[in-house]
SEZATOR-212387 format. One record per residue (C-alpha): x, y, z. Coordinates in pm, whole numbers. Layout:
<rec px="X" py="Y" pz="Z"/>
...
***
This chain:
<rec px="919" py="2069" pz="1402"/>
<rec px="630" py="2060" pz="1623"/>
<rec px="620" py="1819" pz="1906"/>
<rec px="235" py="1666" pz="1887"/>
<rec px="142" py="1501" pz="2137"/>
<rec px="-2" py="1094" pz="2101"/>
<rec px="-295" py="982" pz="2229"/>
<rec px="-206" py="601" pz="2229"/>
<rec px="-178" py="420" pz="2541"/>
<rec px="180" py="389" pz="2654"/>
<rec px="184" py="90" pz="2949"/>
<rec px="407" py="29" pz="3159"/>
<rec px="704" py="-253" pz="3199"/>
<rec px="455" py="-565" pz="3302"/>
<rec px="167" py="-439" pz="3251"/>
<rec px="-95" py="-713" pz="3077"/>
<rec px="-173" py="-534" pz="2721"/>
<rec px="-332" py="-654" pz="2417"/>
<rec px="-304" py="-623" pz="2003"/>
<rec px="-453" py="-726" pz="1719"/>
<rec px="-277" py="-1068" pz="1519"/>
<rec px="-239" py="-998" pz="1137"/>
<rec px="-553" py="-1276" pz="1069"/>
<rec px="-775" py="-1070" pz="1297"/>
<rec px="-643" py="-1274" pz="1626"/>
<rec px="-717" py="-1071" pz="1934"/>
<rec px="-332" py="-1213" pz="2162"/>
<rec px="-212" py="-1043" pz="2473"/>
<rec px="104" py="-1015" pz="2622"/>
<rec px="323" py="-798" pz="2941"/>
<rec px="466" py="-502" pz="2824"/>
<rec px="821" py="-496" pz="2758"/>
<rec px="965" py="-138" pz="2663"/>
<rec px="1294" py="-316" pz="2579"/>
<rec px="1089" py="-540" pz="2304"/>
<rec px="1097" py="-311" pz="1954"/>
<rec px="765" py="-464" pz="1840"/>
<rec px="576" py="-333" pz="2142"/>
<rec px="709" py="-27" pz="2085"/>
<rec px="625" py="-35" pz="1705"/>
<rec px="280" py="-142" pz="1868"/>
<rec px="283" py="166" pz="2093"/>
<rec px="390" py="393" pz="1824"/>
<rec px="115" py="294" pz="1576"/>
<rec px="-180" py="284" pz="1850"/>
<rec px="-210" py="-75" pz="1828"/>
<rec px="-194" py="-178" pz="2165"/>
<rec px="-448" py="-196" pz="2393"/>
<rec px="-558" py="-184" pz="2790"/>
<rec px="-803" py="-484" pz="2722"/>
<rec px="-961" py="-746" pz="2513"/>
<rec px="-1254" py="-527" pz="2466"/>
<rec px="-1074" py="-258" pz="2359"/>
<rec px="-841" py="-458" pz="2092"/>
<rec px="-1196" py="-616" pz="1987"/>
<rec px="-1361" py="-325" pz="1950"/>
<rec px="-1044" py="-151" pz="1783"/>
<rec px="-995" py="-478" pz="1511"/>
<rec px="-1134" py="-394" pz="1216"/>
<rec px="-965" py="-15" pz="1229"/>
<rec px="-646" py="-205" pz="1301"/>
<rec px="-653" py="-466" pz="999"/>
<rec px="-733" py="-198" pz="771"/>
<rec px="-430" py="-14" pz="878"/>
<rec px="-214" py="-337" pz="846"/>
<rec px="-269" py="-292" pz="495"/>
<rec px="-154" py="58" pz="433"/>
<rec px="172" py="-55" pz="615"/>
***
């Protein structure tokens, strides 16, 4: 199997980081790599460095929510 590399962000234990609610809410949080739903966040590229970047990422996001 070939080992592809991921272009999502992967913070840091504490860092501030930010996702996308599933009613469009923009929430943030500190990174916990122990937590399984930032992880599941990581995984799926749906955590972000800042507000901005979860805003700008939102719509992309929501859409994916509903393939899940």
């Amino acid at each position: 199997m070939e080992d592809k590399k991921s272009n999502h962000y992967k913070p840091e234990d504490g860092d501030k980081v930010w996702y996308i609610g599933a009613r469009k809410n923009v929430f943030n949080d500190y990174f916990d790599s122990s937590d399984l739903g930032h992880i599941a966040l990581v995984k799926c590229g749906w955590l972000f460095k800042s507000r901005d970047e979860a805003e700008a990422n939102k719509d992309r996001v929501f859409e994916e929510y509903k393939i899940v």
